[in-house]
CHARMM-style PDB file with segment names, atoms N, HN, CA, C and O in Angstrom:
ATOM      1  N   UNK     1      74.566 -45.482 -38.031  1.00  0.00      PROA
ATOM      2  CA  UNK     1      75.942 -45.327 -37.628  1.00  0.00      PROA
ATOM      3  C   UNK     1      76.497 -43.978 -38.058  1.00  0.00      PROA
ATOM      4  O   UNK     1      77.260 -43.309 -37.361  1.00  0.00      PROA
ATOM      5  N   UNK     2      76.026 -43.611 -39.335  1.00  0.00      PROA
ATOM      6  HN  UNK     2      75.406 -44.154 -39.902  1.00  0.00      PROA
ATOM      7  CA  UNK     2      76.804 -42.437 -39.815  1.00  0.00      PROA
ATOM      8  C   UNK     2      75.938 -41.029 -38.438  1.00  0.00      PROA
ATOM      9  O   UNK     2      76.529 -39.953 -38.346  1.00  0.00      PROA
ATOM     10  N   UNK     3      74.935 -41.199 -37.754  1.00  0.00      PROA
ATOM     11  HN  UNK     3      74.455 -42.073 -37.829  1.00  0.00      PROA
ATOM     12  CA  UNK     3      74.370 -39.925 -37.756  1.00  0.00      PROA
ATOM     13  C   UNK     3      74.908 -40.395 -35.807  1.00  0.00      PROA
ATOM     14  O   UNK     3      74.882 -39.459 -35.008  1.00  0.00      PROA
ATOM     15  N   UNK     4      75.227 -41.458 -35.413  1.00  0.00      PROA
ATOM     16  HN  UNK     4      75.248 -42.219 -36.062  1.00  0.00      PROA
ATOM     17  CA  UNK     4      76.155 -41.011 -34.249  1.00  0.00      PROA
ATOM     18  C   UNK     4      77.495 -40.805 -34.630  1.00  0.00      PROA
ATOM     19  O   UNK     4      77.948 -40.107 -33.722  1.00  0.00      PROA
ATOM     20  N   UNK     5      78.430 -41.019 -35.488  1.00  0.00      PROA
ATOM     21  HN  UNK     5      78.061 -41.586 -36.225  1.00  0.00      PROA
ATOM     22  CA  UNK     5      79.850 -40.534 -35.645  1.00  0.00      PROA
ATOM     23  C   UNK     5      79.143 -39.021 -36.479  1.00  0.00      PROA
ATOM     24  O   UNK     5      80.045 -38.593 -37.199  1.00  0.00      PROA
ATOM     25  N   UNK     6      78.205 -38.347 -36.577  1.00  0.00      PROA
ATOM     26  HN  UNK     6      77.472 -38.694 -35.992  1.00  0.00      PROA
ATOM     27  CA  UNK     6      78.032 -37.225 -36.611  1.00  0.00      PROA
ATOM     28  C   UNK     6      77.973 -36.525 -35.561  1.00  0.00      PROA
ATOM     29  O   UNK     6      78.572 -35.449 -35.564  1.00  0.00      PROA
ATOM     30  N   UNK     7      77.300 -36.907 -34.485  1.00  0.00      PROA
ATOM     31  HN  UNK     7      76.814 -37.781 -34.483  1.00  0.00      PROA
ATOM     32  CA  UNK     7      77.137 -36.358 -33.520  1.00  0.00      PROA
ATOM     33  C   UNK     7      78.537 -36.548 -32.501  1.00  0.00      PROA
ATOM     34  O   UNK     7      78.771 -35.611 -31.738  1.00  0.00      PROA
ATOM     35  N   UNK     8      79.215 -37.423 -32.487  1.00  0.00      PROA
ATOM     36  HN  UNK     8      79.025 -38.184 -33.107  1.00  0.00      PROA
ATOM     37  CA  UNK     8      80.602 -37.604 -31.961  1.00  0.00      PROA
ATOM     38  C   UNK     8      81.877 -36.797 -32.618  1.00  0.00      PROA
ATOM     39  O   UNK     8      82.977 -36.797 -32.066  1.00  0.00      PROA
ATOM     40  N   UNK     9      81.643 -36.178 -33.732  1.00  0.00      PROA
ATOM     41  HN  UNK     9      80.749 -36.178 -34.180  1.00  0.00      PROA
ATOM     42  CA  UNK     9      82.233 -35.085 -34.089  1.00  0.00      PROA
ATOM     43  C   UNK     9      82.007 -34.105 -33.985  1.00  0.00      PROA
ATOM     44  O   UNK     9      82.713 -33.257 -34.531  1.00  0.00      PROA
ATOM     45  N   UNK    10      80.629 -33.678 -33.037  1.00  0.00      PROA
ATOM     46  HN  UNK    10      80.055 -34.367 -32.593  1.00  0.00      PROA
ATOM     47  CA  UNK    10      80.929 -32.277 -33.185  1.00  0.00      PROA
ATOM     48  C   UNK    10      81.117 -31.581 -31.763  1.00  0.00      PROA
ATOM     49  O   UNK    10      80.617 -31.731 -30.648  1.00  0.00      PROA
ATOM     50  N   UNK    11      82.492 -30.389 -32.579  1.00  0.00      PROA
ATOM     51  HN  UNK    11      82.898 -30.267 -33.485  1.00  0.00      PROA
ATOM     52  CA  UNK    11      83.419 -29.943 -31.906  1.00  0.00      PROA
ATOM     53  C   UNK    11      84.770 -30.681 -31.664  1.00  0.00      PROA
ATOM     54  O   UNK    11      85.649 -30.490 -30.823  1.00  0.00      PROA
ATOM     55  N   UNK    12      84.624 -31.783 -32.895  1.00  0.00      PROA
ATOM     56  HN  UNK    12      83.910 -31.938 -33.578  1.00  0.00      PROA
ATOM     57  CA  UNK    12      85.696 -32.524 -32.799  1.00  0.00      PROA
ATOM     58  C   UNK    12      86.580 -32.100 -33.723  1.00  0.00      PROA
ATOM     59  O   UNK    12      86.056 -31.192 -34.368  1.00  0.00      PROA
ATOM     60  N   UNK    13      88.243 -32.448 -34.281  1.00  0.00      PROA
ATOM     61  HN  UNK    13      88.670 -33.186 -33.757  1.00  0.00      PROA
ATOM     62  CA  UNK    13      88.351 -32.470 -35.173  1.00  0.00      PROA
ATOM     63  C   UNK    13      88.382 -34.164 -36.092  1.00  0.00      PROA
ATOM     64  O   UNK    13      87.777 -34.539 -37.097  1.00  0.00      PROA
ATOM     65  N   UNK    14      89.155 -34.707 -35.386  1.00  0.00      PROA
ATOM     66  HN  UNK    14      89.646 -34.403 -34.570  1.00  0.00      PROA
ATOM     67  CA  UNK    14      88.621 -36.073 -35.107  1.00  0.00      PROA
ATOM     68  C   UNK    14      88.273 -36.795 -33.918  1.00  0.00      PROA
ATOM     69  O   UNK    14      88.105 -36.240 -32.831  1.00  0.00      PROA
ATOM     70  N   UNK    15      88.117 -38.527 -34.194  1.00  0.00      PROA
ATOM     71  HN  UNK    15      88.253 -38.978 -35.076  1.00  0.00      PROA
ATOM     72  CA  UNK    15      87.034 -39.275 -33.651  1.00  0.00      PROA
ATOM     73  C   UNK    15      87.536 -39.116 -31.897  1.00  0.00      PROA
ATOM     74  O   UNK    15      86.774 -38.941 -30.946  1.00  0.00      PROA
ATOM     75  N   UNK    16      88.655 -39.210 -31.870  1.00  0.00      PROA
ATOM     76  HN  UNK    16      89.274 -39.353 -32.642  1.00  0.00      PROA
ATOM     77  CA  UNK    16      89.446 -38.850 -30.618  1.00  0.00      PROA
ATOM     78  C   UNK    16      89.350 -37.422 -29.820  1.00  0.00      PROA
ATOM     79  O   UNK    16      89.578 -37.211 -28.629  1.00  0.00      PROA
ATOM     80  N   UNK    17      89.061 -36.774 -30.547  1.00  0.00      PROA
ATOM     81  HN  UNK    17      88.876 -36.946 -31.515  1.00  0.00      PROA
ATOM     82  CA  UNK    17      89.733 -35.110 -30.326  1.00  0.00      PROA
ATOM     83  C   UNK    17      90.143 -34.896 -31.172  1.00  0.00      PROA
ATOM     84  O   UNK    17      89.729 -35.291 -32.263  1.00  0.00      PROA
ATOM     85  N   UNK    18      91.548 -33.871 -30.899  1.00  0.00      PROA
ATOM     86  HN  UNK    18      91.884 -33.550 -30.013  1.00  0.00      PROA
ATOM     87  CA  UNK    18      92.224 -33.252 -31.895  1.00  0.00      PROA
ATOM     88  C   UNK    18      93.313 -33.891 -32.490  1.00  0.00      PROA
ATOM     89  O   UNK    18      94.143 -33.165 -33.037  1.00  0.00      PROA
ATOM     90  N   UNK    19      93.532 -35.439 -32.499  1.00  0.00      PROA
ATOM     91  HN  UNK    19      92.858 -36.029 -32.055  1.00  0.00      PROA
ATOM     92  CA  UNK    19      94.713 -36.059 -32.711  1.00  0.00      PROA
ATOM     93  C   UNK    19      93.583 -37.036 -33.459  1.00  0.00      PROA
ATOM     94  O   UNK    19      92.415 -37.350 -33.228  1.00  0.00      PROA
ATOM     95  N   UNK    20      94.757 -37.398 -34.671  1.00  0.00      PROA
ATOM     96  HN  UNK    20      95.705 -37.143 -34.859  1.00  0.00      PROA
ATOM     97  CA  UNK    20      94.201 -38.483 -36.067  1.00  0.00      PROA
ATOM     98  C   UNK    20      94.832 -39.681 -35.402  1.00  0.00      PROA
ATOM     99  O   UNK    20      96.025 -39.687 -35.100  1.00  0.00      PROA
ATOM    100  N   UNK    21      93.810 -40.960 -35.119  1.00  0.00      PROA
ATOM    101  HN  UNK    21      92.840 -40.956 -35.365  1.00  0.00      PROA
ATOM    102  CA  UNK    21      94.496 -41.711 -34.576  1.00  0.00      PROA
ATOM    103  C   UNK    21      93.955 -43.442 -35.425  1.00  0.00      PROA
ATOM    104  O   UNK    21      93.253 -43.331 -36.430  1.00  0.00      PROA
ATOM    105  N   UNK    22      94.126 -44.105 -35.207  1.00  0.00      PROA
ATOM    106  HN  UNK    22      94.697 -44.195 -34.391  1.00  0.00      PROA
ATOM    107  CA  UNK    22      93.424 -45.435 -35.725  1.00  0.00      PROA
ATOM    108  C   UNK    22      91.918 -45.875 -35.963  1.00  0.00      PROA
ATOM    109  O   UNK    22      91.490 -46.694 -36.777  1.00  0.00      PROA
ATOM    110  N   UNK    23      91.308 -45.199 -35.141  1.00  0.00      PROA
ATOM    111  HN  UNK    23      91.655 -44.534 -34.479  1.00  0.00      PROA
ATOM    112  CA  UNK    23      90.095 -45.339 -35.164  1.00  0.00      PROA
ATOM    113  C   UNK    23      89.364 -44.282 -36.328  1.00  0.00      PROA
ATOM    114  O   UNK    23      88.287 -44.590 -36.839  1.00  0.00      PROA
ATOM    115  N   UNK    24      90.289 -42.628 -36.783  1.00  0.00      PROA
ATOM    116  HN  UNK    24      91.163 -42.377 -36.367  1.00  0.00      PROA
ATOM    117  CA  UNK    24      89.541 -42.652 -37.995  1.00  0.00      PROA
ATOM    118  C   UNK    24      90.184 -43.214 -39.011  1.00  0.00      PROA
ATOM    119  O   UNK    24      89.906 -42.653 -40.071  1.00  0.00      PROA
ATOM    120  N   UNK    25      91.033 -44.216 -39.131  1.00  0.00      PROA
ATOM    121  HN  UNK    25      91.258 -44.671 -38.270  1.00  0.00      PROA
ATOM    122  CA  UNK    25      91.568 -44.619 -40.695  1.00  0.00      PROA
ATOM    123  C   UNK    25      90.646 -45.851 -40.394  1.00  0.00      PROA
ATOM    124  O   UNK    25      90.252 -46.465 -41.386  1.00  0.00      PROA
ATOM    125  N   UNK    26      90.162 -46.394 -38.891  1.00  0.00      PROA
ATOM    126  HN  UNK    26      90.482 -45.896 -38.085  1.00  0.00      PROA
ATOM    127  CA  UNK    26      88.651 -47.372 -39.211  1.00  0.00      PROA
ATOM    128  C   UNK    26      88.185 -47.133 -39.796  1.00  0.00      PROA
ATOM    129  O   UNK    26      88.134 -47.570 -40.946  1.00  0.00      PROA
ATOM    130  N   UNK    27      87.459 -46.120 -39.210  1.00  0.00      PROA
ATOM    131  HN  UNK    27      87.501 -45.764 -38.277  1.00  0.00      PROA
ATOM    132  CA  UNK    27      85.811 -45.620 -39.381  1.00  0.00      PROA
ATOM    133  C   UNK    27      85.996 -44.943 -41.070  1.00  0.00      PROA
ATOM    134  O   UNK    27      85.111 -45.062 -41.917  1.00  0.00      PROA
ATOM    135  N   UNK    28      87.265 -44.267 -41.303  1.00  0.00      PROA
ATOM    136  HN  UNK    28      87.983 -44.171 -40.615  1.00  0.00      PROA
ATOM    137  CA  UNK    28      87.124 -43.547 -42.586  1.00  0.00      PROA
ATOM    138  C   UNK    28      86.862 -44.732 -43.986  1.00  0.00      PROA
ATOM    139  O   UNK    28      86.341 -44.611 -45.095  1.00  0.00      PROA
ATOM    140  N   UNK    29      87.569 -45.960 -43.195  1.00  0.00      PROA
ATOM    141  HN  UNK    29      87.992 -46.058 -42.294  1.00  0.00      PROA
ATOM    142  CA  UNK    29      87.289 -47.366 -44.751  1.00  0.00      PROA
ATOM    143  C   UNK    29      86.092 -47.164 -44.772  1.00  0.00      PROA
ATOM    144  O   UNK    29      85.701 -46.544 -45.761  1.00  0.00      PROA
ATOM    145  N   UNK    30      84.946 -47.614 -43.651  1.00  0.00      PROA
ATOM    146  HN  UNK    30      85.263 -48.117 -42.848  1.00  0.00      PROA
ATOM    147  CA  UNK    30      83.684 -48.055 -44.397  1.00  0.00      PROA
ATOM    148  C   UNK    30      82.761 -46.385 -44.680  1.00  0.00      PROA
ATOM    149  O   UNK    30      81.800 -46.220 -45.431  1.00  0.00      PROA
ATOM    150  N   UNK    31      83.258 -45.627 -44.048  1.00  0.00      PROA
ATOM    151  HN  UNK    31      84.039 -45.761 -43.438  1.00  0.00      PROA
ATOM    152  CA  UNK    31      82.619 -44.483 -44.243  1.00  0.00      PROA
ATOM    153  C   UNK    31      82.892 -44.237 -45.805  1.00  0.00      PROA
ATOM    154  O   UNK    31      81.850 -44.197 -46.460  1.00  0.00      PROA
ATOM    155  N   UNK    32      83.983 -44.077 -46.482  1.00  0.00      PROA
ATOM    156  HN  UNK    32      84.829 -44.110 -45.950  1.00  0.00      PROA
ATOM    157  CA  UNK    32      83.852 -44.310 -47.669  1.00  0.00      PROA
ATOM    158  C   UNK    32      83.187 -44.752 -48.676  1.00  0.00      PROA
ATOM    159  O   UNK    32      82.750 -44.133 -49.645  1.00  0.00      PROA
ATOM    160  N   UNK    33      83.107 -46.144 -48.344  1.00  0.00      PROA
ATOM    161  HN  UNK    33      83.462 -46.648 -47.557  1.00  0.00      PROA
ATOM    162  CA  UNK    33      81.786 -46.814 -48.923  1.00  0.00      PROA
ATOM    163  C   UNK    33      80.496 -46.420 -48.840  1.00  0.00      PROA
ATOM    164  O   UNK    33      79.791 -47.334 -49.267  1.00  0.00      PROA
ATOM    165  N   UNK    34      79.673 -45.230 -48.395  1.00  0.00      PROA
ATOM    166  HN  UNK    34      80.246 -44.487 -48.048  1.00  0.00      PROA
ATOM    167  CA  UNK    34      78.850 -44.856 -48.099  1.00  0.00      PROA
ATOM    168  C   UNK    34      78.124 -44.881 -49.375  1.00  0.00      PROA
ATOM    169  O   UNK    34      77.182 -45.647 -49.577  1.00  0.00      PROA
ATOM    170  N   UNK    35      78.749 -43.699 -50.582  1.00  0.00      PROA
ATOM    171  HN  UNK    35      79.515 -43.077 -50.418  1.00  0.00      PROA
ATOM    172  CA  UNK    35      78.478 -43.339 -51.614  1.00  0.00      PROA
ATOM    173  C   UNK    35      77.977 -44.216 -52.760  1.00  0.00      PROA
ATOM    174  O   UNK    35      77.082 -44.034 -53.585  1.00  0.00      PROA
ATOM    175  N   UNK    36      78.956 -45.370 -52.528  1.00  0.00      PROA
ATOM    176  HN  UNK    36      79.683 -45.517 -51.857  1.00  0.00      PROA
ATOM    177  CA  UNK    36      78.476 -46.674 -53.149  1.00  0.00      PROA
ATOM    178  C   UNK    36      77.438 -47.123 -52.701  1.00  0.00      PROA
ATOM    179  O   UNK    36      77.033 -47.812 -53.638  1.00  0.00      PROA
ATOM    180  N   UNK    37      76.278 -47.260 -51.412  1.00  0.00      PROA
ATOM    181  HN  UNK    37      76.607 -46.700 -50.651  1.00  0.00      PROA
ATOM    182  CA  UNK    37      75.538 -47.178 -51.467  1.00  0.00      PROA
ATOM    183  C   UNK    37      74.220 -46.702 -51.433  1.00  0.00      PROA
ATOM    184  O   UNK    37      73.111 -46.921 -50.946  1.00  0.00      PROA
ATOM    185  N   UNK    38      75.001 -45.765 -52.359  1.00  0.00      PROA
ATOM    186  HN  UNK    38      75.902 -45.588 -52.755  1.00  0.00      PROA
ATOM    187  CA  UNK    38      73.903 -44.542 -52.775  1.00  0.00      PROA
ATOM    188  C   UNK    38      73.484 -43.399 -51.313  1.00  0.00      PROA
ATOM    189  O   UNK    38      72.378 -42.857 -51.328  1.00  0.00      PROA
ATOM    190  N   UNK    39      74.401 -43.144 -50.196  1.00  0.00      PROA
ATOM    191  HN  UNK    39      75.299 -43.584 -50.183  1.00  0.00      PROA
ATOM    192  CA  UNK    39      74.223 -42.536 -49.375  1.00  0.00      PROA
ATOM    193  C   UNK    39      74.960 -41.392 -49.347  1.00  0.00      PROA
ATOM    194  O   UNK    39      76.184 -41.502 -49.270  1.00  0.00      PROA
ATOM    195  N   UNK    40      74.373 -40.132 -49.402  1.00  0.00      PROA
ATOM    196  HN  UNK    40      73.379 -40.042 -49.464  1.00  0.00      PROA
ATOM    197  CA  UNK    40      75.001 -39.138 -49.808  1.00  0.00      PROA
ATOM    198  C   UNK    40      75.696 -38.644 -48.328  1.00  0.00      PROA
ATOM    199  O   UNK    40      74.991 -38.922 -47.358  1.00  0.00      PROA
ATOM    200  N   UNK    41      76.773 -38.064 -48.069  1.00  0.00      PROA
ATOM    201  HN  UNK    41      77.346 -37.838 -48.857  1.00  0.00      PROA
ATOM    202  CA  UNK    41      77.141 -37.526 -46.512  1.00  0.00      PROA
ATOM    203  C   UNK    41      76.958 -36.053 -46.412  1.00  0.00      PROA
ATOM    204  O   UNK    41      77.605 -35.545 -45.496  1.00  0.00      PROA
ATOM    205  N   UNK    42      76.317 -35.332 -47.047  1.00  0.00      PROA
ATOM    206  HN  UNK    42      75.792 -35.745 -47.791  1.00  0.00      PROA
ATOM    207  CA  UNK    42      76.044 -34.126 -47.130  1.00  0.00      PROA
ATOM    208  C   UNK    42      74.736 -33.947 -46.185  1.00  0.00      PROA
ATOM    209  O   UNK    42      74.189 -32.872 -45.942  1.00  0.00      PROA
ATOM    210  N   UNK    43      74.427 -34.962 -45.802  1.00  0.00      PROA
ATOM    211  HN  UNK    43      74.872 -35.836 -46.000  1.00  0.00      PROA
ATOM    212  CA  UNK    43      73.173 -35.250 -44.866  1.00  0.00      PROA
ATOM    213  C   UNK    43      73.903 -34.475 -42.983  1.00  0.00      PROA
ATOM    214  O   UNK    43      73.234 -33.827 -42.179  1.00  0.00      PROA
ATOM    215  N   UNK    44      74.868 -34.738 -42.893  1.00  0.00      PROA
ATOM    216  HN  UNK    44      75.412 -35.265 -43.547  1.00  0.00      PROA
ATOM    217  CA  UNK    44      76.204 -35.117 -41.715  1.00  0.00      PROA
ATOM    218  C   UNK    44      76.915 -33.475 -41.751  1.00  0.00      PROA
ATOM    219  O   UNK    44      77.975 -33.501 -42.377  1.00  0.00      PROA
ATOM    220  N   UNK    45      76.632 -32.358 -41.327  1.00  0.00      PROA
ATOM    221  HN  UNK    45      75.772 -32.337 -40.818  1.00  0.00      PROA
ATOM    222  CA  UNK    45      78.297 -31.956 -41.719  1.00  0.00      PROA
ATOM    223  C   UNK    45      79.304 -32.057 -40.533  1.00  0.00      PROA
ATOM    224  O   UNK    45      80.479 -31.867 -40.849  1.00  0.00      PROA
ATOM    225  N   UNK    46      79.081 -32.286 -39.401  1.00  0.00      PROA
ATOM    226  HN  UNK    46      78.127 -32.441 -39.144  1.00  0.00      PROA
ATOM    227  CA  UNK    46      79.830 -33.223 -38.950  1.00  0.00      PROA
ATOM    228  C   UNK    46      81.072 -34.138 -39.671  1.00  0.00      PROA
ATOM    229  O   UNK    46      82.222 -33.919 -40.051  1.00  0.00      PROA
ATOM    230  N   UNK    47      80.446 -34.914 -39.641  1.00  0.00      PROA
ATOM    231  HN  UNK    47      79.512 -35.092 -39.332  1.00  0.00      PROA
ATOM    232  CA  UNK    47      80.912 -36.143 -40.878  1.00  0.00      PROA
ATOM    233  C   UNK    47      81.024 -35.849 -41.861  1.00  0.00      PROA
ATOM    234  O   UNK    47      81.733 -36.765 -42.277  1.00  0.00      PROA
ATOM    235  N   UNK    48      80.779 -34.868 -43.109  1.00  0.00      PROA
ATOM    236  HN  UNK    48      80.202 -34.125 -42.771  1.00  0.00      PROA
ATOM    237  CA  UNK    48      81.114 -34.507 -43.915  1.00  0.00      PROA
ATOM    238  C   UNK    48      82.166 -33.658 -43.974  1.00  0.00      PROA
ATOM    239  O   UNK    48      82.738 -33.627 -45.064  1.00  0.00      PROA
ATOM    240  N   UNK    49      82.647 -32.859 -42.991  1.00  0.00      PROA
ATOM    241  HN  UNK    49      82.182 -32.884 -42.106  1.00  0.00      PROA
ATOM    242  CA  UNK    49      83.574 -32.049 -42.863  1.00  0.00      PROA
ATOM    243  C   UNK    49      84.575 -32.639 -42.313  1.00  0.00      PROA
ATOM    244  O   UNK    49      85.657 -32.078 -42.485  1.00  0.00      PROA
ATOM    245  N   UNK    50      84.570 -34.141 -41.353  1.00  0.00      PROA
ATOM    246  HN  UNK    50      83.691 -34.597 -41.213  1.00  0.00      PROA
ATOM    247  CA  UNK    50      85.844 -34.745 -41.101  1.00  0.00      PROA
ATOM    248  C   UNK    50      86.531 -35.835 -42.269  1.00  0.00      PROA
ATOM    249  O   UNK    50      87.695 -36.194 -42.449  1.00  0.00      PROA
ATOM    250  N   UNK    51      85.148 -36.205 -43.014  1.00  0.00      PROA
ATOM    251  HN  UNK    51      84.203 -35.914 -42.868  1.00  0.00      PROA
ATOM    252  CA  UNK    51      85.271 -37.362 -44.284  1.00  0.00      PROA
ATOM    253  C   UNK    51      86.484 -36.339 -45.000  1.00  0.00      PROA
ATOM    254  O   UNK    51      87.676 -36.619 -45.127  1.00  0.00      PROA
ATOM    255  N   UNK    52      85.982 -35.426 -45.302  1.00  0.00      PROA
ATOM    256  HN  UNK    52      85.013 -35.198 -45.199  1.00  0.00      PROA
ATOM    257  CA  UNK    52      86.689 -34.487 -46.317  1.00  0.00      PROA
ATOM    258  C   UNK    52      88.204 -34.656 -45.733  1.00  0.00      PROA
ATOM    259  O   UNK    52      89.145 -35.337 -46.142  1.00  0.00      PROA
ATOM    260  N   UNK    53      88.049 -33.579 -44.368  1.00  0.00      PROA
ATOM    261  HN  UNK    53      87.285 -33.026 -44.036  1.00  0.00      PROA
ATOM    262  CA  UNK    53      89.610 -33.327 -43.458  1.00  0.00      PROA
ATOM    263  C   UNK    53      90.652 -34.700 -43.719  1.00  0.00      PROA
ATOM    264  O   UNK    53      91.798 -34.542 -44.140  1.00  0.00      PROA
ATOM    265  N   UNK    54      90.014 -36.204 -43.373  1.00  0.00      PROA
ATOM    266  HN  UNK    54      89.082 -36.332 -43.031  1.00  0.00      PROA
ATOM    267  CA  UNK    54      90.441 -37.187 -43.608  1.00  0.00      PROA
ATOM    268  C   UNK    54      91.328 -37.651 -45.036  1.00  0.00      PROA
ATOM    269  O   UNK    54      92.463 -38.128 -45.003  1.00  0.00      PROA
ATOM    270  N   UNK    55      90.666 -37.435 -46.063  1.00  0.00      PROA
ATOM    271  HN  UNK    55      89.745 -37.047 -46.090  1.00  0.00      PROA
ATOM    272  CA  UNK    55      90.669 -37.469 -47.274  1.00  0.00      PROA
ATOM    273  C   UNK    55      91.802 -36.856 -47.733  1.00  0.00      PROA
ATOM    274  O   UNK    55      92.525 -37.282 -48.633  1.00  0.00      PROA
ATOM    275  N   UNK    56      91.952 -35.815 -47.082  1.00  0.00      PROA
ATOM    276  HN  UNK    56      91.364 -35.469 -46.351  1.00  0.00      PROA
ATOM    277  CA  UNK    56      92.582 -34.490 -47.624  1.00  0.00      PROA
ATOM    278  C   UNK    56      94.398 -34.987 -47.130  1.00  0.00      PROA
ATOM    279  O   UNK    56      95.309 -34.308 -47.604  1.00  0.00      PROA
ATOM    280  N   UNK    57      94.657 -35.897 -46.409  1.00  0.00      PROA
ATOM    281  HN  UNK    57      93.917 -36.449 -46.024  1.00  0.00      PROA
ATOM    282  CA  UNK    57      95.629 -36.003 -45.884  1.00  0.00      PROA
ATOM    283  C   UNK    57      96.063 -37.227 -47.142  1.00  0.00      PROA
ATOM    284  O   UNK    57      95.375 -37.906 -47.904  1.00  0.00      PROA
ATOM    285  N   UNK    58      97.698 -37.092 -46.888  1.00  0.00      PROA
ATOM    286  HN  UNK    58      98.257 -36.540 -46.269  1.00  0.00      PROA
ATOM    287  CA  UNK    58      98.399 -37.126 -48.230  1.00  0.00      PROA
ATOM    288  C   UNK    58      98.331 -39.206 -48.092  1.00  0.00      PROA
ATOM    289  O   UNK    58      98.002 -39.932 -49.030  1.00  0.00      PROA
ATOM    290  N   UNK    59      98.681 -39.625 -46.891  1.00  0.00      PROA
ATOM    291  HN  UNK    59      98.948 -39.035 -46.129  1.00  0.00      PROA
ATOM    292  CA  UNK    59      99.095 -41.049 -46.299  1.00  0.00      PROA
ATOM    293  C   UNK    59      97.443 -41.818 -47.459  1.00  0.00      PROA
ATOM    294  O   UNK    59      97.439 -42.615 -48.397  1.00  0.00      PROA
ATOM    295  N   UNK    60      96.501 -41.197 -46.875  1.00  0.00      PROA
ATOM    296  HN  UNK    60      96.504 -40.549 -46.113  1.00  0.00      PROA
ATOM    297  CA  UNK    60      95.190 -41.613 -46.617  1.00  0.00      PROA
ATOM    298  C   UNK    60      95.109 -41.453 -48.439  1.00  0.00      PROA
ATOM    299  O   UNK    60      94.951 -42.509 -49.051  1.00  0.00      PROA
ATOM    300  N   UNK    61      95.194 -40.435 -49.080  1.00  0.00      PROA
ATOM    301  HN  UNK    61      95.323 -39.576 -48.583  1.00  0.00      PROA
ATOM    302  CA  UNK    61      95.225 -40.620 -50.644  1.00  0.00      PROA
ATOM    303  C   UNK    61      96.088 -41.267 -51.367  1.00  0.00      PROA
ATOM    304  O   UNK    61      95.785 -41.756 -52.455  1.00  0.00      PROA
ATOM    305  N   UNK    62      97.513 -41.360 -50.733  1.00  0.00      PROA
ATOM    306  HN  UNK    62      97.759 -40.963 -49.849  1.00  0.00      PROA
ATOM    307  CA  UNK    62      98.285 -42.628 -51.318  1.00  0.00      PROA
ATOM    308  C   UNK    62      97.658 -44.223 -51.083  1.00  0.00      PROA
ATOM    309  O   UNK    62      98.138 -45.183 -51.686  1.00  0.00      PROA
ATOM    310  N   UNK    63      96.785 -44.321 -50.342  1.00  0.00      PROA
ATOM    311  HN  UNK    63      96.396 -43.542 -49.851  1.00  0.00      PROA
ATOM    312  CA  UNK    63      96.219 -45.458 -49.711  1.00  0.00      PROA
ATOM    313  C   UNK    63      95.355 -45.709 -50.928  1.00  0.00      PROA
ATOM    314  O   UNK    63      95.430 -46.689 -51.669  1.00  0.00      PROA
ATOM    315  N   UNK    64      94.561 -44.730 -51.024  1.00  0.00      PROA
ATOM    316  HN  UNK    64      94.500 -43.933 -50.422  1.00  0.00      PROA
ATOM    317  CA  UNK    64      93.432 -44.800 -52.294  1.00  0.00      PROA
ATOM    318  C   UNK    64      93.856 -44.815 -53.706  1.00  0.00      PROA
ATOM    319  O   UNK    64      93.014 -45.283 -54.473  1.00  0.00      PROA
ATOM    320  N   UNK    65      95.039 -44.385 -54.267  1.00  0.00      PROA
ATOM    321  HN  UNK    65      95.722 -44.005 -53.644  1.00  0.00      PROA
ATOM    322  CA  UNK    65      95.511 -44.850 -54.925  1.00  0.00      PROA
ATOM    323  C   UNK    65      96.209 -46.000 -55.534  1.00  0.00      PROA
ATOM    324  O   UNK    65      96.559 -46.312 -56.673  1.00  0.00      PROA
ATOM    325  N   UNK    66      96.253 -46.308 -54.826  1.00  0.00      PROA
ATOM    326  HN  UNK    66      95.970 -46.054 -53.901  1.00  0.00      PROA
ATOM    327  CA  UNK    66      96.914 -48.031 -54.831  1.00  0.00      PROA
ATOM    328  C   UNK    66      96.494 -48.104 -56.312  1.00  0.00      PROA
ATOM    329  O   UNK    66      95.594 -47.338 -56.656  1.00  0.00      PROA
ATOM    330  N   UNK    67      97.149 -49.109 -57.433  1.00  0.00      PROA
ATOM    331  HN  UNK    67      97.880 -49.732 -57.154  1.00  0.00      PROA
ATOM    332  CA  UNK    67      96.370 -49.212 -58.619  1.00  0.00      PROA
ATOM    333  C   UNK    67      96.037 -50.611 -58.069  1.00  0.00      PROA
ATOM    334  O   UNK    67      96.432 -51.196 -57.061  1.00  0.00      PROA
ATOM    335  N   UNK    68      95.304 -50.914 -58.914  1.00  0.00      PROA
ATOM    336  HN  UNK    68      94.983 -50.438 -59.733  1.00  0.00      PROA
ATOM    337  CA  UNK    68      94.890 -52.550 -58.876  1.00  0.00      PROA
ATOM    338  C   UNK    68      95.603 -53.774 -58.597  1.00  0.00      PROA
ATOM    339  O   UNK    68      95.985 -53.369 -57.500  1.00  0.00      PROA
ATOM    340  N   UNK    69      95.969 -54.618 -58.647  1.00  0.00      PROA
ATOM    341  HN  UNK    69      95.659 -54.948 -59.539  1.00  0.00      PROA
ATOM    342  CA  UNK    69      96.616 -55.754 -58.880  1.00  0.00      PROA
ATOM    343  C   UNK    69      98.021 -55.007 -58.216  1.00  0.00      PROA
ATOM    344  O   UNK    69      98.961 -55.120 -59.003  1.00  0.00      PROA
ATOM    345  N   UNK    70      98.339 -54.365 -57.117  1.00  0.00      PROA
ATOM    346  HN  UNK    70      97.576 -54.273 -56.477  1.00  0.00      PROA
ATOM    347  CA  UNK    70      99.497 -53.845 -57.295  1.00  0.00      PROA
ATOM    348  C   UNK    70     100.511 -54.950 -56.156  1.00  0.00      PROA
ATOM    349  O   UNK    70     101.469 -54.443 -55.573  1.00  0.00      PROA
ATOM    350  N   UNK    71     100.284 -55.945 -56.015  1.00  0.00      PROA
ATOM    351  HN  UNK    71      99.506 -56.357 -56.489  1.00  0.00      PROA
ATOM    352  CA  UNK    71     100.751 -56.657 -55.509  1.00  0.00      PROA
ATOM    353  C   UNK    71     101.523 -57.728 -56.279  1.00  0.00      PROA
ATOM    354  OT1 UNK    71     102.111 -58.623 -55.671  1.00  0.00      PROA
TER     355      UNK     71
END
């Protein structure tokens, strides 16, 4: 999965085009999880360069911050 959303990014900026839309705050949850299983994305730069772009946005790091139990 990771090495076709590699290839579907490139020349992309995201999964759509040039507009951030629902489908990468999908794809960006389990893409996340990658690392946890021991899968490095440096394999991708494709995908490594949109994981990052993704990341980098402020919504998407308040998301990841959440503390624990914050409910």
């Amino acid at each position: 999965m990771l090495g076709v959303l590699d290839t579907r990014l490139a020349g992309r900026e995201y999964l759509v085009g040039d507009k951030f839309t629902i489908a990468d705050i999908n794809a960006f949850a389990w893409v996340s999880a990658a690392p946890y299983s021991g899968i490095q994305l440096d394999e991708w730069s494709n995908l490594k360069a949109w994981f990052d772009r993704v990341g980098a946005r402020p919504a998407i790091q308040a998301g990841q911050n959440i503390p624990p139990n914050a409910w």
